[in-house]
C-alpha positions in Angstrom: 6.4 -22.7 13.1 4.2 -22.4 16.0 1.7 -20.0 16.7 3.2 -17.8 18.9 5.9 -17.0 16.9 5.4 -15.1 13.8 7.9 -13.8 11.2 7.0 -10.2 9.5 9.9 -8.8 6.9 10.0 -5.3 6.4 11.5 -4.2 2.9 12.1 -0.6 2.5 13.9 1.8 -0.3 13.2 3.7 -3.2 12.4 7.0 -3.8 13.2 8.9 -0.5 10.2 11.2 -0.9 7.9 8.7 0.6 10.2 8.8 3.7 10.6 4.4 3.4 12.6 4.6 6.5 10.5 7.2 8.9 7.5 5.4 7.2 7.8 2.1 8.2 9.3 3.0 11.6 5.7 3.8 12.4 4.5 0.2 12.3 7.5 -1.8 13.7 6.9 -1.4 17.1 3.3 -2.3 16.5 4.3 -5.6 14.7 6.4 -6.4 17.4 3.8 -6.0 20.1 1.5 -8.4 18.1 4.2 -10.7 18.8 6.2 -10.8 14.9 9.9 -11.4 14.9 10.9 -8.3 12.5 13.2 -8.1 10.0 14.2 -5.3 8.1 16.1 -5.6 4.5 16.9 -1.6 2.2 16.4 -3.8 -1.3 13.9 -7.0 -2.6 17.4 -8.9 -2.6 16.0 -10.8 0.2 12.8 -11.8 -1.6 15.1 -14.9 -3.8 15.5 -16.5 -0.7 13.5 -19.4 -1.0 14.5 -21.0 2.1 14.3 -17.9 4.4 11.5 -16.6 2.5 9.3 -19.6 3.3 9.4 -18.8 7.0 7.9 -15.2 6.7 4.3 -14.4 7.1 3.8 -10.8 6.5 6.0 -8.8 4.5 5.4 -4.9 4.8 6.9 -3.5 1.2 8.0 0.3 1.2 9.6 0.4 -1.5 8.8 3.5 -4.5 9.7 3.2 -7.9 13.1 1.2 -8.2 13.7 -2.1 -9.9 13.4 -6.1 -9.0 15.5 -8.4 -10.5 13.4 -11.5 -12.4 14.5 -14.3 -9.7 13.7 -11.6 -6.5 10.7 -10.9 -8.1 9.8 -14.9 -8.4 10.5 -15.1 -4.9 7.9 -12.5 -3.5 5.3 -14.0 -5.8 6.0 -17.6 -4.6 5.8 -16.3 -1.0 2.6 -15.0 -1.2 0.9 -17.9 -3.5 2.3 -20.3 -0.3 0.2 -18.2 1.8 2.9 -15.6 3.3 0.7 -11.9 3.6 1.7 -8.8 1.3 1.0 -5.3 2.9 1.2 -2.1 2.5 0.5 2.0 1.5 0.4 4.2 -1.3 3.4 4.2 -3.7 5.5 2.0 -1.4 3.5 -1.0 -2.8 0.9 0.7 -5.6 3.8 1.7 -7.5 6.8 -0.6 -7.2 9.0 -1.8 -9.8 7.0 -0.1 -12.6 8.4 -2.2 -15.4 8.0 -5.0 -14.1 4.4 -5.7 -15.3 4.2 -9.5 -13.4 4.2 -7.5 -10.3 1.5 -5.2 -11.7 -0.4 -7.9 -11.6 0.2 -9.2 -8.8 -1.3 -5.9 -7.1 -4.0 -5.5 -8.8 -4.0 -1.3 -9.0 -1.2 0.4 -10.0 -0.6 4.0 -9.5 -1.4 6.3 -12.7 -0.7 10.2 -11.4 -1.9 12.7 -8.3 -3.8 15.4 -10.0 -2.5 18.4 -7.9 -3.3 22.1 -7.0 -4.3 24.4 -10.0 -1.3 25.8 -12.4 -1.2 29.0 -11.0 -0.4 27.7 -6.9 2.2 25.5 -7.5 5.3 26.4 -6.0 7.6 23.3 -7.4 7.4 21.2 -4.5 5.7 18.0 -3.3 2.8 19.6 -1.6 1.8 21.2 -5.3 0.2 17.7 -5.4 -1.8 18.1 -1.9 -5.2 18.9 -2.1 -8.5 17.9 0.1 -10.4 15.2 -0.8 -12.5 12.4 0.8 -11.9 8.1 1.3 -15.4 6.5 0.6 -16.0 4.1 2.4 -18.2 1.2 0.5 -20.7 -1.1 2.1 -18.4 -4.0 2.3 -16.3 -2.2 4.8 -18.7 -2.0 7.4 -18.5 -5.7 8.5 -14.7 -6.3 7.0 -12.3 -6.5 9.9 -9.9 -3.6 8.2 -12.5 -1.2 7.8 -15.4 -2.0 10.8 -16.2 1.2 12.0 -14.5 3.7 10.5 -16.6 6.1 8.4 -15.9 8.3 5.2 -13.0 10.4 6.2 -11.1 13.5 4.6 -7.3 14.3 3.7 -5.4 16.9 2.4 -2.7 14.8 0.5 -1.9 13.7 -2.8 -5.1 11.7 -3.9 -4.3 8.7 -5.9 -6.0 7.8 -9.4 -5.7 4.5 -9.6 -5.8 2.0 -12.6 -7.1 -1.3 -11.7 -8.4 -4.8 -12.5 -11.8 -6.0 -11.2 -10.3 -9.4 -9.4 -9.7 -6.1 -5.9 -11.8 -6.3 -3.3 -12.0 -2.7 -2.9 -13.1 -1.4 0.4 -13.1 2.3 -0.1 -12.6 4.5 -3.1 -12.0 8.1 -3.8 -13.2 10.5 -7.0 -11.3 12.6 -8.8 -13.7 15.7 -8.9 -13.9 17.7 -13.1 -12.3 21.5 -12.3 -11.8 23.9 -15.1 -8.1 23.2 -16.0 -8.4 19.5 -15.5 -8.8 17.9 -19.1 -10.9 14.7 -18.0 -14.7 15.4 -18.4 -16.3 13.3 -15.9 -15.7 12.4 -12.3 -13.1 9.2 -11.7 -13.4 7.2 -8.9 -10.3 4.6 -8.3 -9.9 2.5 -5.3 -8.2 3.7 -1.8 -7.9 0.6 0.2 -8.6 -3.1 -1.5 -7.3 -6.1 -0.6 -6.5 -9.5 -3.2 -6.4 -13.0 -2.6 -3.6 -14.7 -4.4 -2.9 -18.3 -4.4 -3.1 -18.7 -0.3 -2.1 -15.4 0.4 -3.6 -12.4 0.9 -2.6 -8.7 -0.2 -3.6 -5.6 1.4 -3.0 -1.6 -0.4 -4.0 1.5 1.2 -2.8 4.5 -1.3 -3.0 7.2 1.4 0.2 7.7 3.2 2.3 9.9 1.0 4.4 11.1 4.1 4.8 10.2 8.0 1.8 12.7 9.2 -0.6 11.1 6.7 0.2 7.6 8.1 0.2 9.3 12.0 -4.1 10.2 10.5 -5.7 7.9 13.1 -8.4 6.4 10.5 -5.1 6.1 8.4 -3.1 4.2 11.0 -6.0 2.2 12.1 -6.2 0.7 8.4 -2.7 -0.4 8.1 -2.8 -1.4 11.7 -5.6 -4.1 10.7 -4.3 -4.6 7.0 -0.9 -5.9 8.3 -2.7 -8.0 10.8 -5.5 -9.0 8.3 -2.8 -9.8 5.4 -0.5 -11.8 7.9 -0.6 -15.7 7.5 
């Protein structure tokens, strides 16, 4: 494969909430003006595939929740040890295929909860879990080509607390602030946006980007933007 002609794979699906469709609609016609060859699949079928699977050099995964099968799951973890890139936002890729715990690993941060609004302003719906909070951006993100130049920016959006192992390269993280009906007793920080080298591939989570106007935030979009890119073969 040359160059100048680059393969991404889009896989979308899961828990509609997360809008997998809408979502990744936002960064197709960016991949395709940085010259990828897109294909788009609605299930990790597509990851057993050896032979087509060997081809592709970024896949963008959307999918929340649902299950992968033992051989599709061999697949995507082949691809990316052979160097094919493994992007993507909040639970889309931080909390796929729950229990499947090989892929947990894989990802290095898996989604835990969203600690939402206080008992007495929740209404039922999704934006009970919306509330404001701010991605900190560490020192290694000033000079890593994701993050270069973009600050500390706030969101009002579910705020993932993340559990994770210490083999991320985290490049921003967020704390869980201590309020009087919440029954942790300190402040938690989990990672935001890290990135993981596995075998000769690379792996790229943001966990911001619960819904389409999150991912439309322009430090948001810029971060994916570059993550795609950076995670790309």
């Amino acid at each position: 494969m040359t160059n100048d002609h680059k393969t991404a794979l889009v896989v979308r699906g899961g828990w509609d909430g997360h809008q997998p469709v809408a979502a990744t609609e936002e960064f197709i016609p960016y991949l395709k003006a940085n010259g990828y060859e897109v294909r788009v699949e609605e299930s990790p079928k597509i990851y057993a595939d050896a032979d087509y699977m060997a081809g592709v050099d970024l896949i963008l995964q959307c999918v929340t929740m649902s299950t992968i099968e033992k051989d599709e799951f061999e697949g995507l973890r082949a691809a990316v040890e052979n160097g094919t890139g493994l992007a993507g936002w909040h639970g889309g890729i931080a909390d796929s295929y729950r229990d499947t715990s090989d892929y947990l690993h894989l990802i290095g941060g898996q989604f835990a909860c969203h600690p939402g609004k206080h008992p007495d302003e929740r209404t039922g719906g999704q934006p009970d879990n919306y509330v404001p909070y701010t991605v900190n951006m560490l020192p290694a993100a000033a000079d890593h080509p994701i993050t270069a130049g973009v600050g500390d920016f706030d969101l009002v959006t579910e705020q993932y607390w993340v559990l994770a192992d210490d083999y991320i390269d985290v490049l921003a993280t967020t704390t869980q602030k201590v309020r009087e009906w919440d029954p942790w007793h300190r402040e938690v920080t989990s990672p935001a946006i890290w990135t993981r080298q596995w075998g000769q591939g690379r792996i790229f989570v943001c966990t911001p980007g619960h819904r389409v106007e999150i991912l439309q935030d322009s430090n948001v979009r810029t971060i994916i933007e570059r993550g795609l890119l950076w995670a790309s073969r």
